[in-house]
RODO-2510 file (C-alpha; in nm, 4 decimals, decimal comma):
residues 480
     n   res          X          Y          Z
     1     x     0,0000     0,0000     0,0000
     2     x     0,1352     0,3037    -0,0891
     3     x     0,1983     0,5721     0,1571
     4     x    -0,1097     0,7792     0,0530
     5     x    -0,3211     0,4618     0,0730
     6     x    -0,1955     0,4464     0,4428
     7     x    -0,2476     0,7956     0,5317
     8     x    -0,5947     0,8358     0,3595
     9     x    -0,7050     0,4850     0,5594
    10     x    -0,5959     0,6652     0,8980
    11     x    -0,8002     0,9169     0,8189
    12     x    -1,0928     0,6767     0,7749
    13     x    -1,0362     0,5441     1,0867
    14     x    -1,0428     0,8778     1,2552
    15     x    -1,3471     0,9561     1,0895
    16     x    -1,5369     0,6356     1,1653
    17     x    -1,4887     0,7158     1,5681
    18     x    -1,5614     0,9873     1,5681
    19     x    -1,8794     0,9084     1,3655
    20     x    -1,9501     0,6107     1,6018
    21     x    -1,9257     0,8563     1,8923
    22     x    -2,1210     1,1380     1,8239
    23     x    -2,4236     0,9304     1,8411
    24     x    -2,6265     0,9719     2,1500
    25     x    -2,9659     0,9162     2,2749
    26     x    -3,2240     1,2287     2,3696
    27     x    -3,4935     1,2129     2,6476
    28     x    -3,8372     1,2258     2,5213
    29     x    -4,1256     1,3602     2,7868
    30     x    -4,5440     1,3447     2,7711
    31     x    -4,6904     1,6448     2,7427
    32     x    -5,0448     1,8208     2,7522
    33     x    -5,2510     1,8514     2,4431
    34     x    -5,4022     2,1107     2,6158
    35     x    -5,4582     2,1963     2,9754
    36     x    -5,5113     1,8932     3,2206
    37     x    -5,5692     1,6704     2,8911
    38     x    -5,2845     1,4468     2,8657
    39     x    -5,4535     1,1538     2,6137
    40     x    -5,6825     1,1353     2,3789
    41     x    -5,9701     0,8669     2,4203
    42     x    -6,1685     0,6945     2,1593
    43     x    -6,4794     0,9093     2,2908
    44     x    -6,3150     1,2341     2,2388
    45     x    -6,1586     1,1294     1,8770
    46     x    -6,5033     0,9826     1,7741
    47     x    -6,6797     1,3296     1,9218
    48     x    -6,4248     1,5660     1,7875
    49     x    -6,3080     1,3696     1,4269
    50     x    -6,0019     1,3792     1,4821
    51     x    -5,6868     1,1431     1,4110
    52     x    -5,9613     0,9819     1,1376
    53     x    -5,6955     0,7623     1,0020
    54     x    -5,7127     0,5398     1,2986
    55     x    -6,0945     0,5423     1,3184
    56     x    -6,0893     0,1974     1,3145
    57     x    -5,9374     0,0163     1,6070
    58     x    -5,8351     0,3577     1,8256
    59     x    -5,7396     0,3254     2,2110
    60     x    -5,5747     0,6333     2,2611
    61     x    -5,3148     0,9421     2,1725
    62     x    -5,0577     1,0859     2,3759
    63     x    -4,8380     1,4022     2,3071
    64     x    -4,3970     1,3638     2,3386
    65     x    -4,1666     1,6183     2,3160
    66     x    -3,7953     1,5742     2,2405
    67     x    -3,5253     1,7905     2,3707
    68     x    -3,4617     1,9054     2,0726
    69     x    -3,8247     2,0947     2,1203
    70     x    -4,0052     1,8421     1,8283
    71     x    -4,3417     1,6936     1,9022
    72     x    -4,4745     1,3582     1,8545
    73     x    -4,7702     1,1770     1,8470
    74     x    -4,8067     0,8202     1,9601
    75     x    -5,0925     0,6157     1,8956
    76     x    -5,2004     0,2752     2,0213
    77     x    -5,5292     0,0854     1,8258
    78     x    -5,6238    -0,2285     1,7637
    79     x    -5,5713    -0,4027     1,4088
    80     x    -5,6836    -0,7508     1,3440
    81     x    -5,7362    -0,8213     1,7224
    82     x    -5,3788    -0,7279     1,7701
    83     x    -5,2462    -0,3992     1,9809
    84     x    -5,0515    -0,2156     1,7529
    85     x    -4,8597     0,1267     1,8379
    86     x    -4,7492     0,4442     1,6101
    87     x    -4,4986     0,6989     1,6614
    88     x    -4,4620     1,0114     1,3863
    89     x    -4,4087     1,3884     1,4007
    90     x    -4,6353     1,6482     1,4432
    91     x    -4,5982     1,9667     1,2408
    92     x    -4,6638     2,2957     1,4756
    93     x    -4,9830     2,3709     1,2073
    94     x    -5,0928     2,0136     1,2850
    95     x    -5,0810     2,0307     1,6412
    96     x    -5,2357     2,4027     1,6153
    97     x    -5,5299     2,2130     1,4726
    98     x    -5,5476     1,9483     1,6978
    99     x    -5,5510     2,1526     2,0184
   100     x    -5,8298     2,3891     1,8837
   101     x    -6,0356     2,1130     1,8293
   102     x    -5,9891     1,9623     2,1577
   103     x    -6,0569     2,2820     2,3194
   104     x    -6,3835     2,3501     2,1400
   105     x    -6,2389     2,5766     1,8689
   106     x    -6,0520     2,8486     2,1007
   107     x    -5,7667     3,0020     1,9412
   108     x    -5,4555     2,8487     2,1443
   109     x    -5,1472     3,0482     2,0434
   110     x    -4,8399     2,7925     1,9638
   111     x    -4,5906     2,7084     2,2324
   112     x    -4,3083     2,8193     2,0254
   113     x    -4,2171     2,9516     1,6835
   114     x    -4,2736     2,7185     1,3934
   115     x    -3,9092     2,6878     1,2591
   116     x    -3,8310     2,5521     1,5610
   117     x    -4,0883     2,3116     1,6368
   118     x    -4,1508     1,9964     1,5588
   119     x    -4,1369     1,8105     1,1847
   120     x    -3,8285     2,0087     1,2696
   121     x    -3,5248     1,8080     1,2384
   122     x    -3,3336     2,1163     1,0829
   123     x    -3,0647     2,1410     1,3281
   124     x    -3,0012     1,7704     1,3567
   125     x    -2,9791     1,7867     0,9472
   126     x    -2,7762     2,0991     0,9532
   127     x    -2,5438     1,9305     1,1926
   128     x    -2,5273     1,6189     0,9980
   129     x    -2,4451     1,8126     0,6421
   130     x    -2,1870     1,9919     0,8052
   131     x    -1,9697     1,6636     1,0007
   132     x    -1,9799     1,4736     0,6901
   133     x    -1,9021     1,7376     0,4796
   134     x    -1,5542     1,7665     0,6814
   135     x    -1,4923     1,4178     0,6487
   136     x    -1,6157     1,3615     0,2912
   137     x    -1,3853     1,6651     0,2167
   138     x    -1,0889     1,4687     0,3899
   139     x    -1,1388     1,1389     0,1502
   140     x    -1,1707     1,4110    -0,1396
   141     x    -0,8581     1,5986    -0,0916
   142     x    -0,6334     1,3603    -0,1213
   143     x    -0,7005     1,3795    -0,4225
   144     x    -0,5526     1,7144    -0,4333
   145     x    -0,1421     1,6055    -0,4730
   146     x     0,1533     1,7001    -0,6486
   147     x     0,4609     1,4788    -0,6180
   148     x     0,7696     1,6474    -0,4198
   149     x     1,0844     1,5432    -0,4401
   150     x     1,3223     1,4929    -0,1200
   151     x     1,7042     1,4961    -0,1811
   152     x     1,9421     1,3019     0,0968
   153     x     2,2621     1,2223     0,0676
   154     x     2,3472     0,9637    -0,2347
   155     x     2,0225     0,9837    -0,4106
   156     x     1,6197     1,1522    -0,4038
   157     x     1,2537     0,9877    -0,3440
   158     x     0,9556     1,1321    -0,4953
   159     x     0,6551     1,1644    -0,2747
   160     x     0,3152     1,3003    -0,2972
   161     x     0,1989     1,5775    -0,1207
   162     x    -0,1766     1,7634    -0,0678
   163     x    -0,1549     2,0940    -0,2490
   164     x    -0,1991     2,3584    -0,0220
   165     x    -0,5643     2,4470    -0,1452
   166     x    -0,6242     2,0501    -0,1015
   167     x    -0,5350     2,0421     0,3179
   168     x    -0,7470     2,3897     0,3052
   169     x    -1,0556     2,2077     0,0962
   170     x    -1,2180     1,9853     0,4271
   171     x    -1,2416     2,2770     0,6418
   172     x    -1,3571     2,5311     0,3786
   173     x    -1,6524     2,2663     0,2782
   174     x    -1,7364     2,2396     0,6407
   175     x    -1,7608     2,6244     0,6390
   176     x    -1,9355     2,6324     0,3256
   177     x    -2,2140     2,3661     0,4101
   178     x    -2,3151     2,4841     0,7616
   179     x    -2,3352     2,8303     0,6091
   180     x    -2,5729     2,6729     0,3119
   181     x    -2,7559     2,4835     0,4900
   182     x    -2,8494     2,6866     0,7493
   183     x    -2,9277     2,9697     0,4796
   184     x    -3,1251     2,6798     0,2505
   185     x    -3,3503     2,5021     0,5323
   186     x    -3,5227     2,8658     0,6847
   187     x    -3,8423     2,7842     0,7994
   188     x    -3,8908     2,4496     0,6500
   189     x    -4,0390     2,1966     0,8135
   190     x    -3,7335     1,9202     0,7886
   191     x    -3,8641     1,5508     0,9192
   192     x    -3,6279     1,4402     1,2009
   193     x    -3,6343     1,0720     1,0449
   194     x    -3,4827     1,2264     0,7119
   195     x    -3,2092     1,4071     0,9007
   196     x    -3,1494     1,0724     1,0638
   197     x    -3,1552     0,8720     0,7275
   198     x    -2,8814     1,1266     0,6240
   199     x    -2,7038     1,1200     0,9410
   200     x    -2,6459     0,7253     0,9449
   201     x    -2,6500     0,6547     0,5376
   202     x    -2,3232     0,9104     0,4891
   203     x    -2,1747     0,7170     0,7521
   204     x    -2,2392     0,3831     0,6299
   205     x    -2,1071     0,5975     0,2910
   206     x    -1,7713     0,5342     0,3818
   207     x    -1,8153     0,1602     0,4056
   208     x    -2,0084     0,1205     0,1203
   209     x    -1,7163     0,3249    -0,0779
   210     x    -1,4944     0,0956     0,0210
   211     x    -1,7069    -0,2056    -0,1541
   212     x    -1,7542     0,0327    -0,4656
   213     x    -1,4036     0,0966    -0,5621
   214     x    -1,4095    -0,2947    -0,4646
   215     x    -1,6126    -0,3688    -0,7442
   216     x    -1,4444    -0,1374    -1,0292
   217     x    -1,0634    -0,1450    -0,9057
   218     x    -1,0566    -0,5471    -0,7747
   219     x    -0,7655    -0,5882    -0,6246
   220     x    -0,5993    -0,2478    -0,7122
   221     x    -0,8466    -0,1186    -0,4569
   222     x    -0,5337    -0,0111    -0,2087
   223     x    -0,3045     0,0244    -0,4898
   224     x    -0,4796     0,3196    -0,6491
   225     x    -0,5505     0,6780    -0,5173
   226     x    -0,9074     0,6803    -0,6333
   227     x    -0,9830     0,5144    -0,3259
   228     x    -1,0804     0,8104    -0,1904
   229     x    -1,3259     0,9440    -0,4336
   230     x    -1,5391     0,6562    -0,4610
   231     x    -1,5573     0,7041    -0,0573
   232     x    -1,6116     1,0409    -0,0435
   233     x    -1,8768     1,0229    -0,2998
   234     x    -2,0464     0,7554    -0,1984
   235     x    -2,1178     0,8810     0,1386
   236     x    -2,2510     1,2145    -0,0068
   237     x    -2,4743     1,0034    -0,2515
   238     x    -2,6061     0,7399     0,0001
   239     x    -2,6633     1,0257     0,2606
   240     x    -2,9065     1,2519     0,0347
   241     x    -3,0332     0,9581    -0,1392
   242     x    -3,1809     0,8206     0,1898
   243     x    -3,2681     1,1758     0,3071
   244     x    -3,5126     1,1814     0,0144
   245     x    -3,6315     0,8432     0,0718
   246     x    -3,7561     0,9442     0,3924
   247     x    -3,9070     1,2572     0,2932
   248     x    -4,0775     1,1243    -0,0128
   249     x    -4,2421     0,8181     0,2086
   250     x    -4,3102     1,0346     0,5371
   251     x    -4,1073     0,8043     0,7634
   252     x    -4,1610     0,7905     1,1497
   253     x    -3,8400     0,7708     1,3286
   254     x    -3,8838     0,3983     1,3914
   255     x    -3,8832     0,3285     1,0502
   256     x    -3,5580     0,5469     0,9834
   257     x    -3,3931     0,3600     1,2914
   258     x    -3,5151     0,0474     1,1677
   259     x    -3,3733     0,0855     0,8173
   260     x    -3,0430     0,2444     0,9330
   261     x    -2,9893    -0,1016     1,1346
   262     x    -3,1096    -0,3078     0,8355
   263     x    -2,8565    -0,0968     0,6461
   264     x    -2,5892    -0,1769     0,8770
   265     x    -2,6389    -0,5097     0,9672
   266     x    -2,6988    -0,6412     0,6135
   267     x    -2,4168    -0,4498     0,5085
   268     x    -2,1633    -0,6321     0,7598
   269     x    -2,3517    -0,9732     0,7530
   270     x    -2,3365    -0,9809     0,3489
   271     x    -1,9668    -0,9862     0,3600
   272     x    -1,9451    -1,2132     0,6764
   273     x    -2,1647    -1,4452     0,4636
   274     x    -1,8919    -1,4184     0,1792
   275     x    -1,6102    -1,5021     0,3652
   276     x    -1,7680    -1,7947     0,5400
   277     x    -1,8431    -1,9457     0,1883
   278     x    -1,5519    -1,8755     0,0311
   279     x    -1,1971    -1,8034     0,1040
   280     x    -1,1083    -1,4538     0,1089
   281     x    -0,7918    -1,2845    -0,1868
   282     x    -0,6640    -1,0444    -0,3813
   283     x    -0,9039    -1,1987    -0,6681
   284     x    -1,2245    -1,1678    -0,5005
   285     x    -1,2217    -0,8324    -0,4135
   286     x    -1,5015    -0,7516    -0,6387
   287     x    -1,7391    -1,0519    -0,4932
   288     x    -1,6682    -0,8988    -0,1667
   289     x    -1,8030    -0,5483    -0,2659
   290     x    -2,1081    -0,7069    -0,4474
   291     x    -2,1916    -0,9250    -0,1144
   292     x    -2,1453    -0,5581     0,0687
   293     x    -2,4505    -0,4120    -0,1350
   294     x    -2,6547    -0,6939    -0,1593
   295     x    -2,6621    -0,7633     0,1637
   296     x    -2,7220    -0,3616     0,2606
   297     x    -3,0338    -0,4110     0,0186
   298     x    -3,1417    -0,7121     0,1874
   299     x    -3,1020    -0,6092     0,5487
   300     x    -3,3282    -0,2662     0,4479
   301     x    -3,6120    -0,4764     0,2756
   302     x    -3,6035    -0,7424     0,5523
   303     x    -3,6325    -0,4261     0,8244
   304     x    -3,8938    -0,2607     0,6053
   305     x    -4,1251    -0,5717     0,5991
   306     x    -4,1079    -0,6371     0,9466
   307     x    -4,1478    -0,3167     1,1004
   308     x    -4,4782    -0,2850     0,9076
   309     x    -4,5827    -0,6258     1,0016
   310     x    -4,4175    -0,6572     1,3597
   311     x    -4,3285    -0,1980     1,4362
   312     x    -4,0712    -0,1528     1,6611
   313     x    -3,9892     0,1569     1,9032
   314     x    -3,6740     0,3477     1,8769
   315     x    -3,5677     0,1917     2,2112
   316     x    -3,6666    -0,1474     2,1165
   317     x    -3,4281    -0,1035     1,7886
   318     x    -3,1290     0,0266     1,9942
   319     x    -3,2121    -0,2886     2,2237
   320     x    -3,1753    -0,4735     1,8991
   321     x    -2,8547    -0,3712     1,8017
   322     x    -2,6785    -0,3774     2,1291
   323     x    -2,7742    -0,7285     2,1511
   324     x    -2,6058    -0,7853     1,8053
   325     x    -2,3114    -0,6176     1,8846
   326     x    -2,2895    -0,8872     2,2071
   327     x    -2,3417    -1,1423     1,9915
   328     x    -2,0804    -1,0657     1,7054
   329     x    -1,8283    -1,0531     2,0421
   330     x    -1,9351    -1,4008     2,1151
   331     x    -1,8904    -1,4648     1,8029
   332     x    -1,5711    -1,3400     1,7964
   333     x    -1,4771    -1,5228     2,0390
   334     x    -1,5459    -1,8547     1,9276
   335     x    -1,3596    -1,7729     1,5956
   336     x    -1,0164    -1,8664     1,7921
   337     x    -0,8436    -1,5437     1,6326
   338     x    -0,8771    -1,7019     1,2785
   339     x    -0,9016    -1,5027     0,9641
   340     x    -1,0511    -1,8503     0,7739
   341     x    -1,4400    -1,9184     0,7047
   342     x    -1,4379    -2,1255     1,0096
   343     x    -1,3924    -1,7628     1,1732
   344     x    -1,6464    -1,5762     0,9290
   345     x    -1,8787    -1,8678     1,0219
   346     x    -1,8679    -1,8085     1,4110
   347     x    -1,8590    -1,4137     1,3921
   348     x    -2,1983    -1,4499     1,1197
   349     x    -2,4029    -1,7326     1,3572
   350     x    -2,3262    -1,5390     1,6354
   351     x    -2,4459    -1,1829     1,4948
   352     x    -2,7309    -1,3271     1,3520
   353     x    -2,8669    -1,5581     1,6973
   354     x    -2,8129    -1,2389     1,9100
   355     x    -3,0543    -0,9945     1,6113
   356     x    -3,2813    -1,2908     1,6261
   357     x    -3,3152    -1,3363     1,9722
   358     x    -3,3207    -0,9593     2,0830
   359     x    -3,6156    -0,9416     1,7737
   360     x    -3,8407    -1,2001     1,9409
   361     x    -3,7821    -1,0675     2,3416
   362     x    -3,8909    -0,7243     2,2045
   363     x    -4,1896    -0,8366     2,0640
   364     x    -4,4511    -0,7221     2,3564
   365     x    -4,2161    -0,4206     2,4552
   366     x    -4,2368    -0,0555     2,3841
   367     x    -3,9011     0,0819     2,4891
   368     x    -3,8654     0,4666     2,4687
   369     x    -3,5461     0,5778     2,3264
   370     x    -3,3382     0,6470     2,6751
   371     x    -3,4760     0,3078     2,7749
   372     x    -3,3093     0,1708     2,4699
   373     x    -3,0139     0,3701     2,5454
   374     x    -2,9668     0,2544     2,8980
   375     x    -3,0191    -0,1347     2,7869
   376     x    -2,7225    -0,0295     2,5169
   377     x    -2,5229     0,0900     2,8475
   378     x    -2,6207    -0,1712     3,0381
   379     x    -2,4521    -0,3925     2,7978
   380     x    -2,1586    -0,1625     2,7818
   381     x    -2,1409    -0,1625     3,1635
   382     x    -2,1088    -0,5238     3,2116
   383     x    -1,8863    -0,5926     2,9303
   384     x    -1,6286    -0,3105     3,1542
   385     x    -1,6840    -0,5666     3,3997
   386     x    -1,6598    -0,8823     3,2311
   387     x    -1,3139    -0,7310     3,0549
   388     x    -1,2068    -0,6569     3,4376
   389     x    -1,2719    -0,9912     3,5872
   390     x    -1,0957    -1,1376     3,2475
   391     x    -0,8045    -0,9232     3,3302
   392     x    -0,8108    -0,9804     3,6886
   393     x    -0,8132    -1,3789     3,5567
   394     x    -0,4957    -1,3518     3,4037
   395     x    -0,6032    -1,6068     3,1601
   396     x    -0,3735    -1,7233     2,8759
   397     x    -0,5981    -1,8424     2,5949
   398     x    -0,7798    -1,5866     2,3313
   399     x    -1,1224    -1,7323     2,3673
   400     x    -1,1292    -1,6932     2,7323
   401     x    -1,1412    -1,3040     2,7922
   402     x    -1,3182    -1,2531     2,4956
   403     x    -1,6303    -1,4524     2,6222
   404     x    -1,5891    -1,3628     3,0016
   405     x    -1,6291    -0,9769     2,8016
   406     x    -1,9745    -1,0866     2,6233
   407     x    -2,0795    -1,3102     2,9408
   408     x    -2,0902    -0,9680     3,0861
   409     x    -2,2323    -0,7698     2,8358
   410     x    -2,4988    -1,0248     2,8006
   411     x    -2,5984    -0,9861     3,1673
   412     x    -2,6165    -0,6662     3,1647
   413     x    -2,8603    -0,6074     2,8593
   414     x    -3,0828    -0,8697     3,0213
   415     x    -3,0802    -0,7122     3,3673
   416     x    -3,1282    -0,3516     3,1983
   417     x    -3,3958    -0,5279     2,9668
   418     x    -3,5889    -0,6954     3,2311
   419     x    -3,5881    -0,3895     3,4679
   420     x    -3,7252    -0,1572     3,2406
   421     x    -3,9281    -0,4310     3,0989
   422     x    -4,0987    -0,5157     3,4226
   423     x    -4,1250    -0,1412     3,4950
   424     x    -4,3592    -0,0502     3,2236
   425     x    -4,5656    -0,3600     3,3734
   426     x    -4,5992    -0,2519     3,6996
   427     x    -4,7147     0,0935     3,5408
   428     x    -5,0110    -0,0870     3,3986
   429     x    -4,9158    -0,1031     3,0630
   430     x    -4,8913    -0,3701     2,8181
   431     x    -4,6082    -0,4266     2,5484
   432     x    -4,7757    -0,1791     2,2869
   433     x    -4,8236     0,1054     2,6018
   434     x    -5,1932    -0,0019     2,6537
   435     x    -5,3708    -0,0155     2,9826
   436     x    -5,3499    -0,3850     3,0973
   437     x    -5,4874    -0,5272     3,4282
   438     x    -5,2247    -0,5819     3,6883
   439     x    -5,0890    -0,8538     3,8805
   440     x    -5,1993    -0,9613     4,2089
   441     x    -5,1608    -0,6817     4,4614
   442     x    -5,1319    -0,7314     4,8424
   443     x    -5,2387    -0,4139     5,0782
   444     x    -5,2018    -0,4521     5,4543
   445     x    -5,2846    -0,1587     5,6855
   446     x    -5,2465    -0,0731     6,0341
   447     x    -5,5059     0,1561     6,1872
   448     x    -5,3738     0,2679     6,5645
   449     x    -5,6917     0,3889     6,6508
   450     x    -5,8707     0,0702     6,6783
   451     x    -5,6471    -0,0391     6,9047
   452     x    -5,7490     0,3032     7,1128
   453     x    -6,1112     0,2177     7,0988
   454     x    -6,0252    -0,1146     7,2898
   455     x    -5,9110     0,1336     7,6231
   456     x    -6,2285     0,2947     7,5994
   457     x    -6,5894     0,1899     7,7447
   458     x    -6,8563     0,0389     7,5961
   459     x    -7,0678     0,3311     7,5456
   460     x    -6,7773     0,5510     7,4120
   461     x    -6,7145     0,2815     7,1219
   462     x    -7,0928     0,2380     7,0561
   463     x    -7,0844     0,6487     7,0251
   464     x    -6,7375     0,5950     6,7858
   465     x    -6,8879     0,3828     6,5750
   466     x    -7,1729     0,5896     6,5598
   467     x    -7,0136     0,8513     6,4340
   468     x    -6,8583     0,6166     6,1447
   469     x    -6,5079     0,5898     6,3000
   470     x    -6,2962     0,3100     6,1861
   471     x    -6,2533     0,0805     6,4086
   472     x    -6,0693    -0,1982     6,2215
   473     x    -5,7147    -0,2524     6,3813
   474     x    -5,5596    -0,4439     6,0771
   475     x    -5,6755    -0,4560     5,7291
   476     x    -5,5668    -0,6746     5,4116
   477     x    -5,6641    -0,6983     5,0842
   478     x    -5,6011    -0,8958     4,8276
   479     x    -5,6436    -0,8197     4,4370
   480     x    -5,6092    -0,9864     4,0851
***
């Protein structure tokens, strides 16, 4: 690899973390519709006509708000006997509407300015235009070189160099799209779930770059210096190409989460499946790329389809993921530091049995996002813990620390799971955030002034009783 190959994958790798950690989870509250109404029953939808797409099968409507100031609806109905929920954004107009005709047509002013309301995922767009744009401008400059020559004694090398306009270009893009951006999205209404589709599909860009010079350069992939045009491209295609997607189609946030982890798990998975067939070299390169795309494709259809058949919160999604991350360490583990298909084989079945599984135990939950954040941590937490008992260990073999890691992780996504799990069923809801009836419930009470009535005479308790005092010393009940 030559040394601009080296320097531009660096770079990548730079990038990539700093992509991977800039994502974070926001707190979403319930709100008021209007004063001291909080939901909206079937009585008052069917009185007022209102939500009249869910006519048919509606339980209720509550009101979020994200910190970010954007407002939410969630709905839970019925549909073919099932309890089904829906999550999408609520333009300020929208909610304007809605509030007038729950409060019998009174003009109710909005809470804040429109531009900064909800559909409004403007600043999380204008944030996301404006990262990538820095790194994209990175993978693009090195294309900006002129060869220098350096003289030392007995002889010269010839190296290239950025141009000094070509170390200058990321930053001055950066500049350049915040400035557009901000100047280009004025008071439009910008759906969060498209600025989220950008957010995640210029990431996975970079990756998907990668597979495209794959496919045209084969094995010349690292050889060449176009490397980092098909990169820097591709992430500033894939990004505004899935922005548009979910703008054209409406998308709730779910369904952006659920096709960003369809996207990224059919991406890795497709190769993973690859390798464990065949035996990776420099003269399958281009299969490699292909099984990159094809399995992207396949992981966003598969997502698509099942969170219209089977939705899925935010939270339950980031749930979802964590758990596949736990079980590509397993995985991992069980691949005895190989590089062979045996070792593509072990890091694929364990990927795909930890998706799987983490699929079917969110089935009957409704995680909000920082619930599915926390179960993330969770899992975070205990691997810290699993890695420090491993260390603590001392233990020779590969396999051995690596598993003690994902032991841990794996007990703490099920703790974090079944605590908030069990939560939301002691709150009286069910998985889809229905009322449910609860469990059995024990009350015992202790009532000291029975006990007083026993110092007092006859005719005093007669005239306590009289006057409907309690006179009950211990009470228990039992419900179901």
């Amino acid at each position: 690899m030559n040394t601009t190959g080296f320097r531009f994958l660096k770079q990548l790798v730079f990038a990539i973390c700093i992509f991977g950690s800039s994502i974070s989870f926001g707190q979403t509250e319930q709100v008021a519709f209007i004063p001291g109404v909080f939901e909206i029953t079937a009585d008052q939808r069917n009185e007022k006509q209102i939500l009249e797409k869910y006519s048919d099968g509606f339980q209720r409507a509550i009101l979020l708000r994200e910190a970010s100031g954007e407002y939410l609806i969630k709905v839970d109905f019925l549909k073919r006997g099932k309890a089904w929920s829906e999550q999408y954004p609520i333009s300020s107009d929208e909610l304007l509407s809605l509030r007038n005709a729950l409060s019998g047509g009174a003009i109710i002013l909005p809470t804040q300015p429109a531009n900064t309301t909800a559909y409004n995922g403007r600043y999380y767009l204008i944030t996301s235009a404006t990262v990538h744009s820095i790194f994209q401008g990175i993978a693009l400059s090195e294309l900006m070189t002129k060869d220098e020559i350096y003289y030392y004694p007995g002889g010269s090398d010839t190296f290239p160099e950025k141009t000094r306009f070509g170390r200058a270009f990321p930053l001055l893009v950066g500049a350049g799209t915040f400035a557009s951006s901000l100047f280009l999205t004025r008071n439009k209404p910008i759906l969060a779930s498209a600025a989220n589709m950008h957010f995640f599909g210029s990431g996975f860009g970079y990756a998907h770059g990668i597979g495209l010079g794959g496919i045209i350069l084969g094995n010349e992939i690292f050889e060449e210096n176009n490397t980092p045009l098909f990169v820097g491209l591709t992430s500033i295609v894939e990004g505004w190409a899935m922005y548009f997607v979910a703008k054209r189609n409406n998308f709730d946030y779910a369904r952006s989460a659920a096709w960003n982890t369809g996207n990224f798990w059919g991406t890795g998975l497709g190769v993973l499946a690859y390798g464990a067939i065949t035996e990776f070299d420099d003269e399958n390169i281009r299969s490699v790329g292909i099984s990159s795309f094809v399995g992207a494709a396949g992981g966003i259809v598969l997502m698509d389809f099942l969170q219209k058949s089977q939705p899925r919160t935010t939270g339950d999604l980031r749930a979802i993921n964590a758990a596949g991350l736990i079980g590509t360490t397993i995985g991992f583990g069980f691949s005895d530091e190989g590089s062979g298909r045996g070792a593509f084989t072990s890091l694929f079945a364990g990927s795909g049995l930890g998706l799987a599984a983490s699929y079917l135990l969110t089935n009957h939950t409704s995680f909000d996002n920082a619930e599915g954040g926390l179960i993330a941590l969770g899992s975070l937490v205990g691997g810290l813990a699993g890695g420090g008992i491993a260390i603590v260990a001392d233990m020779d073999s590969f396999s051995g620390p690596v598993l003690i890691t994902a032991a841990g992780a794996a007990a703490g996504w099920a703790v974090s799971y079944l605590f908030f799990k069990n939560r939301n069923r002691s709150t009286g809801k069910d998985g889809m955030g229905l009322e449910r009836k609860r469990g059995t419930k024990v009350d015992f009470n202790f009532n000291p002034v029975g006990f007083g009535m026993l110092q007092q005479s006859e005719e005093q308790q007669i005239r306590m009783l009289q006057r409907n005092v309690p006179g009950d010393m211990l009470g228990f009940k039992l419900t179901f």
